[in-house]
C-alpha positions in Angstrom: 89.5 108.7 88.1 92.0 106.5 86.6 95.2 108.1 85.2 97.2 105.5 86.5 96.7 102.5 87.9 98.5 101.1 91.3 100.5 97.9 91.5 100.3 98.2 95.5 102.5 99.2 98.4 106.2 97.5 97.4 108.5 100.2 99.1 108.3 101.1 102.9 111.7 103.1 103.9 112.1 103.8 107.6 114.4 106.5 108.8 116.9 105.9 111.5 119.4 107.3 113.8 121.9 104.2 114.0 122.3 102.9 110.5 124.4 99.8 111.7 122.2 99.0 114.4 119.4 99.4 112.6 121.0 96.9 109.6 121.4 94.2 112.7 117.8 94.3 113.8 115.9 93.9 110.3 118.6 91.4 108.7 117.4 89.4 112.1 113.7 90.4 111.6 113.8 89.6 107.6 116.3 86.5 108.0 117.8 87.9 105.2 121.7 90.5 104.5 120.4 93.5 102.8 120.7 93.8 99.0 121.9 97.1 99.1 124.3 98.5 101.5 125.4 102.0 101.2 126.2 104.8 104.0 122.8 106.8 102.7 120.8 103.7 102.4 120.5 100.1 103.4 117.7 98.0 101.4 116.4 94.4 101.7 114.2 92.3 98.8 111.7 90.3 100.8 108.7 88.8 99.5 108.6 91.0 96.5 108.9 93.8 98.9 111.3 96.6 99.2 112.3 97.5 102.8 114.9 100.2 102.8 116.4 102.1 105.8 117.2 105.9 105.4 119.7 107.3 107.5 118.5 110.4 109.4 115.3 110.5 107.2 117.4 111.2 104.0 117.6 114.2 102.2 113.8 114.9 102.7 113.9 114.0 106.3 111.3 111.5 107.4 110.4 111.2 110.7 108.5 108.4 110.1 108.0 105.1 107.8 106.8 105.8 104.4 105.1 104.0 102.3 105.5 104.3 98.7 102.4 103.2 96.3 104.0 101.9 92.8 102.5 103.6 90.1 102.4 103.5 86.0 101.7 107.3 85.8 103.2 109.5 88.7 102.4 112.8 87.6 98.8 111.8 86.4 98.6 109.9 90.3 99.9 112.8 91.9 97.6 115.5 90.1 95.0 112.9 91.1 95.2 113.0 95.2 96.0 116.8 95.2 92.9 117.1 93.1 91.3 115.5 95.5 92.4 117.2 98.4 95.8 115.5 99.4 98.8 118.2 99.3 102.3 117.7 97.9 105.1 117.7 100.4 108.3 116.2 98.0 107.8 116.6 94.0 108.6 114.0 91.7 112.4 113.3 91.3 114.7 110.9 90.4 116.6 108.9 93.0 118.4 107.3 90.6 118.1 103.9 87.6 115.1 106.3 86.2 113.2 105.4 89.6 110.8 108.0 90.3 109.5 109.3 93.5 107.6 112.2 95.2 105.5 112.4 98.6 102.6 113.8 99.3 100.3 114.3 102.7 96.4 113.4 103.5 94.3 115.2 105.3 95.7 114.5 108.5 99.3 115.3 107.3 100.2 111.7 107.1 102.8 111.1 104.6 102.7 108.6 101.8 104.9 108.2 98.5 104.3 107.4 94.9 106.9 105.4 93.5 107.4 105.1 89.5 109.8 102.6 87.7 110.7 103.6 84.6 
């Protein structure tokens, strides 16, 4: 059960209504000005973590934080918790830089993401 290993959670994006107002209140909480600063997405480097802020839940619209598990194999992860019983809400795409991504839901229909750099 091992088609590809996980480097850990790295990537939580939050969705949110007021994009500027949201970029005041985690620069404050992260003590830090984001890295990234674009009207689609606003994302911060902190302790090896990537915090990112989605306006409007992006174009899969989240309704809530997400994290997203790094991965070596997405596909072979993916096929792995569907297998197992998870189902697949977003399939694997490229968001750009040959970054991977797709979502999928538990049990319970919470969301979590796989993330794969290329």
């Amino acid at each position: 059960m091992s088609g590809s290993s996980i480097d850990g959670v790295k990537t939580l994006l939050h969705p949110v209504s007021d994009l500027a107002a949201a970029k005041a209140v985690y620069s404050a909480l992260l003590g830090t000005e984001p890295q990234t600063d674009s009207s689609y997405y606003v994302g911060y480097e902190v302790a090896g973590q990537q915090i990112g802020l989605v306006p409007s839940g992006g174009p899969q619209a989240m309704t809530s934080p997400v994290a997203y598990w790094h991965v070596s194999d997405i596909e072979a992860k993916l096929a792995e918790v569907t297998a197992a019983g998870g189902t697949l809400k977003d399939a694997v795409r490229d968001v750009g830089g040959g970054r991977l991504v797709a979502t999928f839901t538990d049990p319970d229909g919470n969301v979590l993401g796989l993330l794969q750099d290329r």
